[in-house]
C-alpha positions in Angstrom: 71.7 123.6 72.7 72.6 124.1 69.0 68.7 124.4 67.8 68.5 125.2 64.2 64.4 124.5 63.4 61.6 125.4 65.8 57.5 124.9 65.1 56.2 127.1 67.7 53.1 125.1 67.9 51.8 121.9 66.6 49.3 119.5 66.7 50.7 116.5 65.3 54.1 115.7 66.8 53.5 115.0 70.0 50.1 112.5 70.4 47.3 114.2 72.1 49.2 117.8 73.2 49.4 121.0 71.8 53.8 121.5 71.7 56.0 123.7 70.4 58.6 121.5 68.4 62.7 122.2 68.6 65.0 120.4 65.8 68.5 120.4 67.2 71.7 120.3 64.6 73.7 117.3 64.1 73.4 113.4 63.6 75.6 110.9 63.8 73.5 108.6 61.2 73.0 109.5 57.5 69.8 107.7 56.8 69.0 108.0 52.9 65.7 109.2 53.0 66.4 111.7 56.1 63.7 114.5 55.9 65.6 116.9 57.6 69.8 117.1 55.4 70.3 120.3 56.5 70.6 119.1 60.0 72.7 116.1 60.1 76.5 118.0 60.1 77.4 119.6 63.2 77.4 123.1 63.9 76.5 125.7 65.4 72.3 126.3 65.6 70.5 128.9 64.1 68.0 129.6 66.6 69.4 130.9 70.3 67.7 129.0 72.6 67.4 131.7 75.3 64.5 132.7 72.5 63.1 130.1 72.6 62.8 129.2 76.5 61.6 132.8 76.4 58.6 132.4 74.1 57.9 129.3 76.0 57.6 131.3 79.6 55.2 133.7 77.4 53.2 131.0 76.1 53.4 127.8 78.3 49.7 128.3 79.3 48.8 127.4 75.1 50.7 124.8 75.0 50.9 121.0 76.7 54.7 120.2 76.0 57.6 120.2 74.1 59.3 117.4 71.0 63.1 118.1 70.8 63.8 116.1 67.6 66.5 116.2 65.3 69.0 115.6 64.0 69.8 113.5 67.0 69.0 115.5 70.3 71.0 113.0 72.6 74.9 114.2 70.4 73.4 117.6 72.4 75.9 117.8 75.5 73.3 120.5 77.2 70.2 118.6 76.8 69.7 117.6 79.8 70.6 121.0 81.3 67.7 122.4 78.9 65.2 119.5 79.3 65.4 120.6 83.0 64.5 124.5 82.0 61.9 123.1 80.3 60.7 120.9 83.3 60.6 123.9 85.2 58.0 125.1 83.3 55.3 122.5 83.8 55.7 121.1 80.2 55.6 117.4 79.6 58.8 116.3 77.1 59.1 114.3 73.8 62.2 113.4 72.5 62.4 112.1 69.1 66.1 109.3 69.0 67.6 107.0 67.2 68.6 105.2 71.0 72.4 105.1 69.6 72.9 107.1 73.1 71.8 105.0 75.7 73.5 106.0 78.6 72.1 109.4 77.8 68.5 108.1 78.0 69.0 106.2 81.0 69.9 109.4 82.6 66.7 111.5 81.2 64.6 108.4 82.4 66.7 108.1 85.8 66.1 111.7 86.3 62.1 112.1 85.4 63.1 114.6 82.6 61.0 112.7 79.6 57.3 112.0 79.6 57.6 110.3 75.8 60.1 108.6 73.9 59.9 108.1 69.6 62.5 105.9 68.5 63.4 105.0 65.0 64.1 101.4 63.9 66.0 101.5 61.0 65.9 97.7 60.1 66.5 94.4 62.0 69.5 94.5 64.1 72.3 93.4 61.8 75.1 95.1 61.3 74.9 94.8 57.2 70.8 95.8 57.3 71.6 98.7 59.8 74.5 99.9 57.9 72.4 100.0 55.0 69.3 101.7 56.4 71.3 104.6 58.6 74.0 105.4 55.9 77.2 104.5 58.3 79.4 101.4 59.2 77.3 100.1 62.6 79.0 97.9 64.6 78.5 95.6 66.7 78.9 97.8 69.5 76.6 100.2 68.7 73.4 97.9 67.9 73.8 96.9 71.5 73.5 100.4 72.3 69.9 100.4 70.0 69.5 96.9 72.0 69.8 98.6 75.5 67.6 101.9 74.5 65.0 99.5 73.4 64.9 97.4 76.7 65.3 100.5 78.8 62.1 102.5 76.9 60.0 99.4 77.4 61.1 98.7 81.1 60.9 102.6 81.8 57.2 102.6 82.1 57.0 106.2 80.4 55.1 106.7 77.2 57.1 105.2 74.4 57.0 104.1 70.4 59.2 102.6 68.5 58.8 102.9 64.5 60.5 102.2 61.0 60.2 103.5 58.0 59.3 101.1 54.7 60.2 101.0 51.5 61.0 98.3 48.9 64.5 98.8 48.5 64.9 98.5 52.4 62.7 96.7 54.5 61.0 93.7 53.5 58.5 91.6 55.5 60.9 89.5 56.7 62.9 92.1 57.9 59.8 93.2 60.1 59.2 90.3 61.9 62.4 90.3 62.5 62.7 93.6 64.1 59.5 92.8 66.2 61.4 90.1 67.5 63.0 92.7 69.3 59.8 94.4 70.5 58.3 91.9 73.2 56.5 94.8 75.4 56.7 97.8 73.7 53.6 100.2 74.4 53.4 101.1 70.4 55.0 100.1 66.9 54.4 102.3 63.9 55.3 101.4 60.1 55.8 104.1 58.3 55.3 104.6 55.1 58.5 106.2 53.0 57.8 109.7 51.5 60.6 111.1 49.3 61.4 114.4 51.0 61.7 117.4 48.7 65.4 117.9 49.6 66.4 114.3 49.5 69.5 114.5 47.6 70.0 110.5 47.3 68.4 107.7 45.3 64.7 107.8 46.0 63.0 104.7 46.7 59.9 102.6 46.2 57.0 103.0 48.2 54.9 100.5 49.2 50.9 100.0 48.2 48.4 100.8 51.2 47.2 97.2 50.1 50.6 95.9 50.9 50.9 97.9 54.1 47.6 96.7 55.8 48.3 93.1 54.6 51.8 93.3 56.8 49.7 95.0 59.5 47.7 92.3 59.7 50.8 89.5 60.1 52.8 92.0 62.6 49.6 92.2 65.1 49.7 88.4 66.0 53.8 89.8 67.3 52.8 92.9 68.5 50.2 95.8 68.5 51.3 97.7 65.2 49.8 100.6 63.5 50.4 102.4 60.0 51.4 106.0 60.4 51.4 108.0 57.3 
């Protein structure tokens, strides 16, 4: 696993459990208002992992699970290989994805290995919104990838959300109802309100009003149960 962040514990990322949180290195989107730059290329990770499955076996009695987030965690040949280490030790599992790899979470699901699934909706799928939102060319193809990943979290039966992040220049109302479209079962749908991130290196964007967010929370719950996630 080429692991190049790690917050050994956390209260935040994963709901209700204490977990120690893994960012892996590489992506193969370039979303413009990415948090995390430094860990779209591929490389080599900064962080051996034998250290951290180590401090894990020292500490799994503190903590309640693990989020391997990214980067994309499913480009990771070994994950399942280390999702499985993890397993072992009596931790429940949250993957963060962008469900470009569906094949690889049909296996994770087929095997057991994930307790909780985050996915990111980068806009309606479109080819020409998608593009737009994840900073590559998407095909065809691959939105019926997203497509599947979507149908197999909400079939799964395992704890699952899907969410997408706002902002003026990107997502407009429309374009939410018609991503919810999409949604018909999911367990939870988060908007997300867009924060420039410190080492954002292109354009920033517009943020919408909390007045503006709760009046298209109110419009998405007669689709779906939505919340807004700051």
């Amino acid at each position: 696993m080429n692991i190049s962040g790690w917050i050994k514990q956390s209260l935040m990322d994963y709901p209700g459990k204490i977990a120690s949180v893994i960012f892996t290195q590489g992506c193969n989107f370039r979303c413009p208002y990415c948090h995390n730059p430094e860990l779209i290329p591929k490389g080599k990770g900064r962080i051996d992992e034998n250290e951290v499955l180590a401090h894990l076996r020292k500490t799994q009695m503190l903590l309640d699970g693990i989020v391997i987030s990214g980067g994309e965690p499913t480009m990771q040949s070994d994950l399942t290989d280390f999702i499985r280490e993890i397993k072992s030790l009596g931790l429940a599992v949250k993957l963060d994805t962008n469900g470009s790899q569906s094949n690889r979470l049909e296996q994770l699901l087929a095997e057991g290995l994930v307790d909780y699934i985050a996915m990111d909706i980068k806009s309606e799928l479109c080819p020409a919104d998608y593009s737009k939102n994840s900073g590559i060319p998407v095909s065809t193809p691959c939105l019926n990838e997203i497509r599947r990943s979507i149908q197999l979290l909400i079939r799964s039966g395992v704890e699952h959300e899907f969410r997408t992040t706002v902002c003026r220049e990107l997502i407009s109302m429309e374009n939410l109802h018609r991503i919810l479209a999409e949604m018909t079962g999911a367990k939870r749908y988060f908007i997300q309100h867009y924060r420039p991130a410190e080492k954002q290196t292109t354009m920033r964007f517009s943020a919408y009003s909390n007045e503006e967010i709760a009046g298209w929370l109110a419009i998405a719950n007669q689709q779906l149960d939505v919340a807004i996630r700051d």
